[in-house]
C-alpha positions in Angstrom: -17.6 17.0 -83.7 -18.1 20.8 -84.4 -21.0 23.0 -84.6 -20.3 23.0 -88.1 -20.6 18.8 -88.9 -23.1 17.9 -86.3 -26.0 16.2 -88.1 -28.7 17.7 -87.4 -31.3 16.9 -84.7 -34.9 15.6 -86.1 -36.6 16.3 -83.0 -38.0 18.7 -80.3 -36.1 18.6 -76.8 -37.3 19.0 -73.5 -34.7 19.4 -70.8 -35.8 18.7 -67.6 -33.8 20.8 -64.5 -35.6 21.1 -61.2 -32.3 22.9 -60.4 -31.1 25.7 -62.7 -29.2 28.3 -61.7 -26.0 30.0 -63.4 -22.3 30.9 -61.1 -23.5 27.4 -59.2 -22.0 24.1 -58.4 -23.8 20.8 -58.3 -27.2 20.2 -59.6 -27.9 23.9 -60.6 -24.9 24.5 -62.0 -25.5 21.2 -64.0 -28.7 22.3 -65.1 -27.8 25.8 -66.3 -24.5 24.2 -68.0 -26.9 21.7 -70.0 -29.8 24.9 -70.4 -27.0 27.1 -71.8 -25.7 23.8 -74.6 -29.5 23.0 -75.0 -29.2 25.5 -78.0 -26.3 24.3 -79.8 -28.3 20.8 -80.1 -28.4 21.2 -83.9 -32.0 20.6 -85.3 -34.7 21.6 -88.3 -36.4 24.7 -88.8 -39.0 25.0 -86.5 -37.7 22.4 -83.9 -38.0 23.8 -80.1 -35.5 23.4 -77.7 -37.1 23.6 -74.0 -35.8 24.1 -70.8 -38.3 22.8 -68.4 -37.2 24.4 -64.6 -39.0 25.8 -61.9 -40.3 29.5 -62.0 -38.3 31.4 -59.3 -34.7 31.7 -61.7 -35.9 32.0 -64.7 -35.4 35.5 -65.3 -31.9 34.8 -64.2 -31.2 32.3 -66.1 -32.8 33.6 -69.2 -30.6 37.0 -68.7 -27.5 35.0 -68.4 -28.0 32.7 -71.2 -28.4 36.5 -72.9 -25.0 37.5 -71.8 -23.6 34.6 -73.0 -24.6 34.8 -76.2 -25.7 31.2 -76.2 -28.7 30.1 -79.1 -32.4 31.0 -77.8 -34.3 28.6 -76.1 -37.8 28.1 -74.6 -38.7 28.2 -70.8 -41.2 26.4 -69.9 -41.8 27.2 -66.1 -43.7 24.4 -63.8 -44.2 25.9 -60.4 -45.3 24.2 -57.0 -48.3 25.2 -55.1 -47.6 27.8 -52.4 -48.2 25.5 -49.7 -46.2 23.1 -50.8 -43.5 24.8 -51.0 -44.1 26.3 -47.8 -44.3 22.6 -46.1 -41.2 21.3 -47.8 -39.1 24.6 -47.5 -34.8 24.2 -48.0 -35.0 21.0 -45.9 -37.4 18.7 -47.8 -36.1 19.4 -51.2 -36.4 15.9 -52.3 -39.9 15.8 -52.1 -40.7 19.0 -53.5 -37.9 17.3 -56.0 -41.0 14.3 -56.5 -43.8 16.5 -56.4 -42.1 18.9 -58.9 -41.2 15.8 -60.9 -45.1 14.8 -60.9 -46.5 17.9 -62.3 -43.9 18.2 -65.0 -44.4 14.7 -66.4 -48.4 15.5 -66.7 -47.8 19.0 -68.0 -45.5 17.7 -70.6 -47.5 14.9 -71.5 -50.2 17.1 -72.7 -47.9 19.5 -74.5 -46.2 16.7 -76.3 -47.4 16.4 -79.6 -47.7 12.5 -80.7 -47.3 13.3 -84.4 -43.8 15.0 -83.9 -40.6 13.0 -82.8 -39.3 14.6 -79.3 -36.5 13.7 -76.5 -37.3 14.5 -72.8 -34.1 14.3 -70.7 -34.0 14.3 -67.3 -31.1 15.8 -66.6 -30.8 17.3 -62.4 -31.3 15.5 -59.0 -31.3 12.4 -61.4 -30.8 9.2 -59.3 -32.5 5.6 -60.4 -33.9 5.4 -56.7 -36.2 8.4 -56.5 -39.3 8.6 -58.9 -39.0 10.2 -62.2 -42.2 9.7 -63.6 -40.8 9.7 -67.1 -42.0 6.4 -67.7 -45.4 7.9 -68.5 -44.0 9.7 -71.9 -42.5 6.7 -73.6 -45.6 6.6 -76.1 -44.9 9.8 -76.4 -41.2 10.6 -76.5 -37.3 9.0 -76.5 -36.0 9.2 -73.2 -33.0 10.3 -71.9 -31.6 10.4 -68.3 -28.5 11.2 -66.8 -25.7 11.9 -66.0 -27.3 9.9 -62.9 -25.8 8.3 -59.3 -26.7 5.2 -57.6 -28.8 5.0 -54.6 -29.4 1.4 -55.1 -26.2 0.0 -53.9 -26.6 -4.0 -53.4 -25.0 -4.5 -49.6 -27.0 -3.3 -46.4 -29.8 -4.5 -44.1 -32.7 -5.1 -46.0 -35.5 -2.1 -44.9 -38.4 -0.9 -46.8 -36.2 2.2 -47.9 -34.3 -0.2 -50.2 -37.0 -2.0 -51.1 -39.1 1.2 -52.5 -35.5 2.5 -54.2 -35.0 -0.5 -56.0 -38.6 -0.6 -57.3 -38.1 3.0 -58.6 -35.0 2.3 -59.9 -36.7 -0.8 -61.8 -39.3 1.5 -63.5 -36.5 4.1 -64.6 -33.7 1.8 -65.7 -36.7 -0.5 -68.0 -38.5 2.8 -69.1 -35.3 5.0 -70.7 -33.6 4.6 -73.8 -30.3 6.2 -72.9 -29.3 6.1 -69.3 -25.8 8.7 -68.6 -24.1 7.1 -65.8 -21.6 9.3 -63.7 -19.3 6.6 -63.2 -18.2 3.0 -64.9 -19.4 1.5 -61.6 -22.8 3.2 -62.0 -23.1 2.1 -65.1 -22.1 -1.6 -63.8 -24.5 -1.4 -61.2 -27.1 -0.4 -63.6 -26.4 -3.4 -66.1 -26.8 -5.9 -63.0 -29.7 -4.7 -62.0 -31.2 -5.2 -65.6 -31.3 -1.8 -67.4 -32.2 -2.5 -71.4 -31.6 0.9 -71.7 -28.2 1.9 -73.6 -25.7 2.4 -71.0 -23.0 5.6 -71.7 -20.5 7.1 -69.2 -20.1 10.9 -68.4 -19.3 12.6 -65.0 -21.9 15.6 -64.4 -19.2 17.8 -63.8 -19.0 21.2 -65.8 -16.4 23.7 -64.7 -14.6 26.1 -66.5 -10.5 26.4 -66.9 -9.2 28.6 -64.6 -5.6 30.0 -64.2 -3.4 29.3 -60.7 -2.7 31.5 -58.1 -0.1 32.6 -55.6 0.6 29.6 -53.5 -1.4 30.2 -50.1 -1.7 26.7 -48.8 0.0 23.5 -49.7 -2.6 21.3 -49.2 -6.6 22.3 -49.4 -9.5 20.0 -47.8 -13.1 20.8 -49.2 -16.4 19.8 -47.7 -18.8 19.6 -45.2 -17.3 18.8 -41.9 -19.1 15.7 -41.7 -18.3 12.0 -41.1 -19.0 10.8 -45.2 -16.2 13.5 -45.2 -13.6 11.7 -43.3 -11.4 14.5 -43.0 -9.8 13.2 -40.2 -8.3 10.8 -41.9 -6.9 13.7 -44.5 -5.5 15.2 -41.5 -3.9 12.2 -40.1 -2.2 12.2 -43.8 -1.2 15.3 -43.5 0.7 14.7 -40.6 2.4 11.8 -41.6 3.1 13.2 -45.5 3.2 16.9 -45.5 6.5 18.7 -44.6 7.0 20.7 -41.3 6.6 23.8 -43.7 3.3 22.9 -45.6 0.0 24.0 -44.7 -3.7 23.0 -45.1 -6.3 25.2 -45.7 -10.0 23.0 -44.6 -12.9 24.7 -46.2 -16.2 24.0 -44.7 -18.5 23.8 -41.5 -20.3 21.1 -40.2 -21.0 18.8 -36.5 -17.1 17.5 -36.6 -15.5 21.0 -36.3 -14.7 21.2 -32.6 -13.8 17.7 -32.8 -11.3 17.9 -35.8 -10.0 21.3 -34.3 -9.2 18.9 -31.2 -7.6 15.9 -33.4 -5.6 18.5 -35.1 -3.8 19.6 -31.7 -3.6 15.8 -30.9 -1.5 15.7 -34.0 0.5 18.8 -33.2 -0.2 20.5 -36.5 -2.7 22.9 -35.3 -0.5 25.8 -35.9 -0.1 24.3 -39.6 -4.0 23.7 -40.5 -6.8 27.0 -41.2 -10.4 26.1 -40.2 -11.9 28.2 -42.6 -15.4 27.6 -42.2 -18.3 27.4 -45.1 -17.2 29.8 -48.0 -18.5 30.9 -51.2 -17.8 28.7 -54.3 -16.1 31.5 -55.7 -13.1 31.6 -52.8 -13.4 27.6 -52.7 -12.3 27.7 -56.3 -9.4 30.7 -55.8 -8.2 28.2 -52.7 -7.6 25.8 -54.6 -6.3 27.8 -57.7 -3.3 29.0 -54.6 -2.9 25.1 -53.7 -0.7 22.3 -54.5 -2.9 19.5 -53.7 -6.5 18.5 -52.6 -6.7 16.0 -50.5 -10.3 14.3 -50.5 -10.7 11.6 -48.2 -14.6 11.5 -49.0 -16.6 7.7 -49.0 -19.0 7.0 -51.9 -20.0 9.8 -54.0 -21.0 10.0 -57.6 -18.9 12.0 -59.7 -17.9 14.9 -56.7 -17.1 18.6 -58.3 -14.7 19.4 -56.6 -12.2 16.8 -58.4 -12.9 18.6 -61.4 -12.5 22.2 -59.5 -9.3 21.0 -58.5 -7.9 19.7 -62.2 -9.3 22.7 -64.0 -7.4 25.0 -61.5 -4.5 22.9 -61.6 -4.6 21.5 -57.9 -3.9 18.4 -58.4 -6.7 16.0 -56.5 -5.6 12.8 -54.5 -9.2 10.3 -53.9 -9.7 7.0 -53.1 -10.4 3.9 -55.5 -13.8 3.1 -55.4 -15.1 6.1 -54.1 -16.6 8.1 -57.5 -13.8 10.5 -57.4 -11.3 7.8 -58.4 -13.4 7.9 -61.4 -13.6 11.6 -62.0 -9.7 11.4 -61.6 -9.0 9.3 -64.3 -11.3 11.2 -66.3 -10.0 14.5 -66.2 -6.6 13.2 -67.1 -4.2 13.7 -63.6 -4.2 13.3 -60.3 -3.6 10.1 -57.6 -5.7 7.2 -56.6 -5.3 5.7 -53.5 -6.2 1.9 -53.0 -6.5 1.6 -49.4 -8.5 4.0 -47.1 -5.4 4.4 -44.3 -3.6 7.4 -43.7 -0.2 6.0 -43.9 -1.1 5.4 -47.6 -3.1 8.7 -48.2 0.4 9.8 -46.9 3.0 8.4 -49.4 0.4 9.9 -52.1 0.8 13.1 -50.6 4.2 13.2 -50.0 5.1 12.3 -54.1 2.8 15.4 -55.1 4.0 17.5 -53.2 7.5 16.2 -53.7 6.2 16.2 -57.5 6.2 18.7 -60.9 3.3 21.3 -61.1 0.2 20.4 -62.8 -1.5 22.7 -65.8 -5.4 23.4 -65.3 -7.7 21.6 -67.6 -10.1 21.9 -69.7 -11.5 18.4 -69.9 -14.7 19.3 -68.0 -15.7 22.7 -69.9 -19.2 23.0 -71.0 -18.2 23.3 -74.3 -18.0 19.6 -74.6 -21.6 19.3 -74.0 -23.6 20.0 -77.1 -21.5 17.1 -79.0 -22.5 14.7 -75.9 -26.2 15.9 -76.3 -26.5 15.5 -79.9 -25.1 11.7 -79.8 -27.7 11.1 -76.7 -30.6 12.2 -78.4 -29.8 10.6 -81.8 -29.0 7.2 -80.0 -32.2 7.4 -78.1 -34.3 8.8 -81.3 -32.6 5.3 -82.8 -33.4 3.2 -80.2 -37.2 4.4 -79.6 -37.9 4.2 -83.2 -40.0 0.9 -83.2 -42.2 2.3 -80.0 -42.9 5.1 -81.6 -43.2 5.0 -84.9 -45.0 8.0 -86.8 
């Protein structure tokens, strides 16, 4: 679907990104990807498209979307009382996440005009387990949230944590018309749990093709040096699959340092692996632009970034099944899934891609694919909220 054929939109849009902020990864760079295709979301004369964000970016963002050239939207800027953010601070950003979350909802429900058809879609820090508040607008608008994770997963000691998640997750997965899940297993999970929503699939990643590099390191590791991370077992895989020649670069800082520093001399590759500490996104991305392989040993995630990073470089990524990157793999067209979490098998992957043909960066995950995904979203939800709200 082009610019051109796409029907247009009978509606107003409200985006919703507590994080939105251009030349980022993750949640902001999620949000400003989907601010900067809210535009394109073809509709009638005199239909807004909103961005609804926090105050502290917007001149950023709105100068960016400028350079860009990308259509003119509204901002629409919620902040948080001072001392609020002053007691949550960098540390406690999912509650200012909640409390944020709050103030939009009300705001928007007295902006929201009943006689005109509108979409409100939640689109950063979306998870079915926190509170979203949405819930409150369905007499008022169709409802769209996602691309989302799962923080509701069914196995684990029983605690009042998982009890409270599951409750929130009840009220957003009954209260949507459209939820976006990051992975076919979200999606699964969601559909257990009872969502009459409509269910689609699409990873949250949005990265640009890039072009590859002089070869620097064979073998890249990116993270926090953390134990989720488990990049000791990428460097147990390394010793068994790489060649006595190949190196691995390991971007990140975290707890584990000192202690993979001293499994790496265990191993006797030291002299063949760079600690390289926390780095900017920028370098993480030209590291694995000069790289043959990531090697990303991570447990459970949603739909990780840098798999994407890696396949619109042309690294080429190696994840394990069931993990959220194995998803993101298979999405963005190459790479290796591994079935079994060892590092004699993480090996024999390693070995055949680095044994194996170069890969060409992609352009599966370019934001350009966005307004199409958008426009079907909305229209599906407009369809499926028709009888509530009828005007």
């Amino acid at each position: 679907m082009t610019e051109e054929t796409r029907a247009p939109l009978a509606a107003d849009v409200y985006l919703m990104a507590f994080a939105c902020e251009p030349h980022r990864g993750s949640e902001p760079g999620v949000g400003f990807a989907a601010a900067a295709a809210l535009g394109s979301v073809p509709g009638r004369p005199g239909d807004r498209r909103v961005l609804v964000t926090r105050p502290h970016r917007v001149d950023t963002i709105r100068a960016e979307l400028d350079a860009l050239g990308a259509p003119p939207i509204e901002v629409l800027a919620i902040p948080l009382p001072r001392l609020l953010v002053r007691l949550t601070g960098r540390r406690r950003v999912r509650l200012a996440y909640v409390c944020w979350q709050w103030t939009a909802v009300r705001t928007l429900r007295r902006r929201l005009d009943p006689d005109r058809a509108a979409v409100v879609h939640h689109v950063t820090f979306a998870s079915e387990g926190v509170p979203t508040f949405e819930s409150r607008l369905r007499d008022r608008a169709a409802l769209v949230f996602g691309p989302a994770g799962s923080s509701t997963d069914a196995e684990g000691e029983e605690t009042l944590s998982r009890r409270l998640r599951r409750a929130f997750a009840r009220r957003t997965l009954s209260g949507s018309d459209v939820l976006v899940a990051q992975s076919h297993a979200v999606a699964e999970g969601w559909r257990r749990q009872g969502a009459a929503a409509a269910v689609v699939v699409e990873p949250n990643i949005v990265i640009e093709r890039g072009e590859r590099l002089p070869p620097r390191w064979d073998v890249v590791c990116v993270g926090r040096l953390i134990p989720r991370k488990r990049v000791d077992l990428a460097l147990r895989a390394f010793a068994l699959g790489a060649p006595d020649d190949a190196r691995l670069g390991v971007l990140g800082d975290g707890p584990l340092e000192d202690d993979l520093r001293a499994l790496a001399a265990q191993l006797e590759i030291d002299d063949r692996v760079d600690f390289l500490g926390e780095v900017e996104r920028a370098e993480v991305l030209q590291a694995m632009a000069s790289a043959r392989v990531l090697l990303h040993a991570s447990r459970q995630e949603g739909a990780p970034w840098v798999i994407g990073e890696a396949q619109s470089v042309g690294a080429h990524p190696i994840a394990l099944r069931g993990t959220g990157a194995d998803e993101a793999i298979l999405a963005g067209g190459f790479g290796t899934v591994v079935d079994e979490p060892t590092p004699e098998a993480l090996a024999v992957a390693l070995a055949d891609a680095l044994a194996g043909p170069d890969t060409e960066p992609s352009d599966r995950w370019s934001a350009a694919r966005l307004p199409d995904r958008f426009t079907e979203w909305y229209a599906l939800a407009l369809e499926r909220s028709s009888g509530r709200l009828a005007r």
